[in-house]
Structures are given as structure tokens and as C-alpha cells.
C-alpha positions as CSV (number, residue, x, y, z in Angstrom):
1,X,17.6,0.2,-1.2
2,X,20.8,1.3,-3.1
3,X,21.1,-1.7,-5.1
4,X,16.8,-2.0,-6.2
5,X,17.4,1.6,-7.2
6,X,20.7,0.7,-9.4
7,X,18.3,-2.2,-10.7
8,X,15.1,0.6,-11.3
9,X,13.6,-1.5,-9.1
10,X,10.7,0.1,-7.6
11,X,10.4,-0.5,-3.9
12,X,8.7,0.9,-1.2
13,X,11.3,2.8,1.6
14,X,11.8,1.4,4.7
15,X,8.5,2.1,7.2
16,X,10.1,3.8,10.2
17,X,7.0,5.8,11.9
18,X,7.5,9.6,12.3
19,X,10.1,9.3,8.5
20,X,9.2,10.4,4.9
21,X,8.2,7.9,3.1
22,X,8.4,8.9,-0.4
23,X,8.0,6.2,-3.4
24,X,7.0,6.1,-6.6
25,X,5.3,3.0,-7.9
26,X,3.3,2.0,-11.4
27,X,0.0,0.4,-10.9
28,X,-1.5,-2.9,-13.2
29,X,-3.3,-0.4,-15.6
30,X,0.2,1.6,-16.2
31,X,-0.8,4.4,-13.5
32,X,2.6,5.9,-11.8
33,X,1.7,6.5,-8.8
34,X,4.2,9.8,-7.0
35,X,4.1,10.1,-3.3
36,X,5.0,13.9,-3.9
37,X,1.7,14.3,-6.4
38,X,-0.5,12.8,-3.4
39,X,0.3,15.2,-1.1
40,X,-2.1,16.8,1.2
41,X,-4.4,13.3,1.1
42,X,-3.4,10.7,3.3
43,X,-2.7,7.7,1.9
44,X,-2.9,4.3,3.0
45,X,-1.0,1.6,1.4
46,X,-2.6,-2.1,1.4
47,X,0.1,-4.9,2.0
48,X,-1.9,-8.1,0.7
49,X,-2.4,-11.1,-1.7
50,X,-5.1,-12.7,-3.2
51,X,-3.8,-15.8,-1.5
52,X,-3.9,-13.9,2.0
53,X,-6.6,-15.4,4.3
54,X,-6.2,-12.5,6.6
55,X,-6.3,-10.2,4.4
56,X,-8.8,-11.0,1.9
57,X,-10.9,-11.2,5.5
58,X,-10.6,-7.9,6.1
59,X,-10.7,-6.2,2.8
60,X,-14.7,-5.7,3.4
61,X,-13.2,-3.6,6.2
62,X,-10.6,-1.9,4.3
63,X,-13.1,-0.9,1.3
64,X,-15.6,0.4,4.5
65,X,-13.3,3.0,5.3
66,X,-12.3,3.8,1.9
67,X,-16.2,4.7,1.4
68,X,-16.2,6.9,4.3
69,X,-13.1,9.0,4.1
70,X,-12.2,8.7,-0.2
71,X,-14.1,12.2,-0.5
72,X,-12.6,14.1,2.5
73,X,-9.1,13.0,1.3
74,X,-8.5,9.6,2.2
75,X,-6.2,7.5,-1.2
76,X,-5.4,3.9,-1.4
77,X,-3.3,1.6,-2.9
78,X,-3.2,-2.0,-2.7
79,X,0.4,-3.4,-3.1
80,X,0.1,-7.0,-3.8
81,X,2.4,-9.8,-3.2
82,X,1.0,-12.3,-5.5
83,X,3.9,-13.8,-7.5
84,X,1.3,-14.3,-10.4
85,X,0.2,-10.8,-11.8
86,X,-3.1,-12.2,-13.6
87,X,-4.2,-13.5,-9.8
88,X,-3.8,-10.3,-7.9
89,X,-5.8,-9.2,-10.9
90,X,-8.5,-11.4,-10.9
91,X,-8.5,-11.1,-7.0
92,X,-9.0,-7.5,-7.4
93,X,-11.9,-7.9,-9.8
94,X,-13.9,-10.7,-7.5
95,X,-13.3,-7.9,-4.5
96,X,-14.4,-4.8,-6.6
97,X,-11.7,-3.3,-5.3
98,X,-11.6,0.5,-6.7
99,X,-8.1,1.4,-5.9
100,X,-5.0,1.2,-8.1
101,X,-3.3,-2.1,-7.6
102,X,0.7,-2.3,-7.7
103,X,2.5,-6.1,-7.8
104,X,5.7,-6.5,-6.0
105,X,8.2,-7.3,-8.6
106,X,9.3,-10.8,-8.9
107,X,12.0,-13.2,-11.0
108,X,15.8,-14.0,-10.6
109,X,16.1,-12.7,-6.7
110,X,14.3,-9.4,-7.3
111,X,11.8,-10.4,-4.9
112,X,14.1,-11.0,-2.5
113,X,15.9,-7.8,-3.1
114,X,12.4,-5.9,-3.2
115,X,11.6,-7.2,0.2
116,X,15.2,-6.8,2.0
117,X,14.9,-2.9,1.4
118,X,11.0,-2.6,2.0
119,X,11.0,-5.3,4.7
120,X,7.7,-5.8,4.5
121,X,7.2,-9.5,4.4
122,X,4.8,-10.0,6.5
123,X,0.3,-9.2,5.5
124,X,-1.6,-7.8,6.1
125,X,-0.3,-5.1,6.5
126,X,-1.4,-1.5,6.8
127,X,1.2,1.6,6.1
128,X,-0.8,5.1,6.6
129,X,1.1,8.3,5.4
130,X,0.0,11.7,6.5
131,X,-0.6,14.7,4.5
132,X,2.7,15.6,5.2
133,X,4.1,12.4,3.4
134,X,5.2,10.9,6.9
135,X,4.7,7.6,7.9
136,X,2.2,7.6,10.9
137,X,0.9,3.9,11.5
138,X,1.8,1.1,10.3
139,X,-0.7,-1.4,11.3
140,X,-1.1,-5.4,10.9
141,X,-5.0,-5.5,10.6
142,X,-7.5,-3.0,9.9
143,X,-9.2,-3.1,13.6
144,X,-7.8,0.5,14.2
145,X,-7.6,1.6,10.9
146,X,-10.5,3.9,11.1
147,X,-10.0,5.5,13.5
148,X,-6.1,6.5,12.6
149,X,-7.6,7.6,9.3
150,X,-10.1,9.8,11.3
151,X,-7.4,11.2,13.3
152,X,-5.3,12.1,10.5
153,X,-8.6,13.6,8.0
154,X,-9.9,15.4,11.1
155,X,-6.2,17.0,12.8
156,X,-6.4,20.4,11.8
């Protein structure tokens, strides 16, 4: 994590359940997106690639609960691990996807580095932070997504 910071790379923290994760990361349209300024939504950030059998698949499932919980406080964003920005793109324009989309920084071992202090190198792949900002699931499909998004939007 040190050494992405000391090259401003931006990368996600570490996703240990019950921790802050805090990040700040700029979206395709130029959109920073600030863990502290989403505060009291939960937020769910979407692992994937437009060359992602699995999770193209479940996107359908993903945008379902999107629908459902988006007005009682429910954010996404879909971090992509295409290596071509233009595909993740295109991919989110075929899937009418309505949430910001962020691309995993790639060239001369920076994807590497992004993904030894993130080590998320496996998608799909699900990471659901509180209102809090806390990790609380961190999931590899969206079977039981719903319902940990209805758990968090309904705790009181």
C-alpha cells in the first residue's frame, strides 16, 4: 500500500471484514469518488470485467438490487479490471450500467502493484461497506447480496 501511495497510485485498502475501508478513487467520466463523502449510504463496490463470464452473468442481479435499495441508500461502484479502458466502457454501455465505473490502473508493473496491496485478484467479487465506512461482506457472487444489503439498509 506504501509504495502505490508514493506512486499516487489509487488503490483500494486491503478488505479485512469488521476494518475501515477508506479509498478514494476517480471514475471514467472524471468523478472522484471519497469514501468519507459517502458516508451514511452503504456502498457496494463491483469487482468485474467486461471479459468476466461470471460476472457479466450476474450483473442482471447486481443492477436488481441496485433498483431496489439506490433510493433508501444503497451506492455502487463498479471497479473494473479490464486492461483496455475503451472495453470496460463499452461493456458498461451494452449493460446500462448506471453506476460510476473506475479501471484498475495498468502499464509498467502498476497493475501488479495495484493488486499486491488491494489483493483482490480474483471476480467477481463483491465488497459491501456500511454506513459506518466498515467493511461488512465481502462476497464472490451476488447470491446473498440482497439480502446483506437489506440487513445493512434496514439495521437501525
Amino acid at each position: 500500500m506504501r509504495r502505490a501511495k508514493e506512486k499516487m497510485i489509487e488503490v483500494l485498502p486491503l478488505p479485512e471484514l469488521g476494518q475501515p475501508f477508506d479509498f478514494v478513487l476517480t471514475a471514467t467520466d472524471g468523478t472522484r469518488i471519497e469514501s468519507s463523502k459517502v458516508r451514511g449510504k452503504v456502498v457496494l463496490i463491483d469487482c468485474w470485467a467486461s471479459w468476466c463470464g461470471p460476472c457479466i452473468r450476474e450483473l442482471p442481479d447486481v443492477k436488481k438490487v441496485f433498483e431496489k435499495w439506490h433510493g433508501r441508500g444503497l451506492e455502487i461502484v463498479g471497479l473494473s479490471l479490464d486492461g483496455d479502458v475503451m472495453a470496460a466502457v463499452a461493456a458498461a454501455k451494452s449493460h446500462d450500467i448506471p453506476w460510476p465505473i473506475v479501471i484498475v490502473p495498468s502499464g509498467d508493473g502498476v497493475r501488479e502493484l495495484w493488486t499486491e496491496a488491494s489483493r483482490i485478484d480474483v471476480i467477481p467479487r463483491l465488497l459491501l461497506v456500511d454506513q459506518k465506512g466498515v467493511l461488512s461482506a465481502d462476497l464472490s457472487s451476488a447470491e446473498k447480496l440482497e439480502e446483506a444489503v437489506a440487513a445493512l439498509l434496514n439495521r437501525k
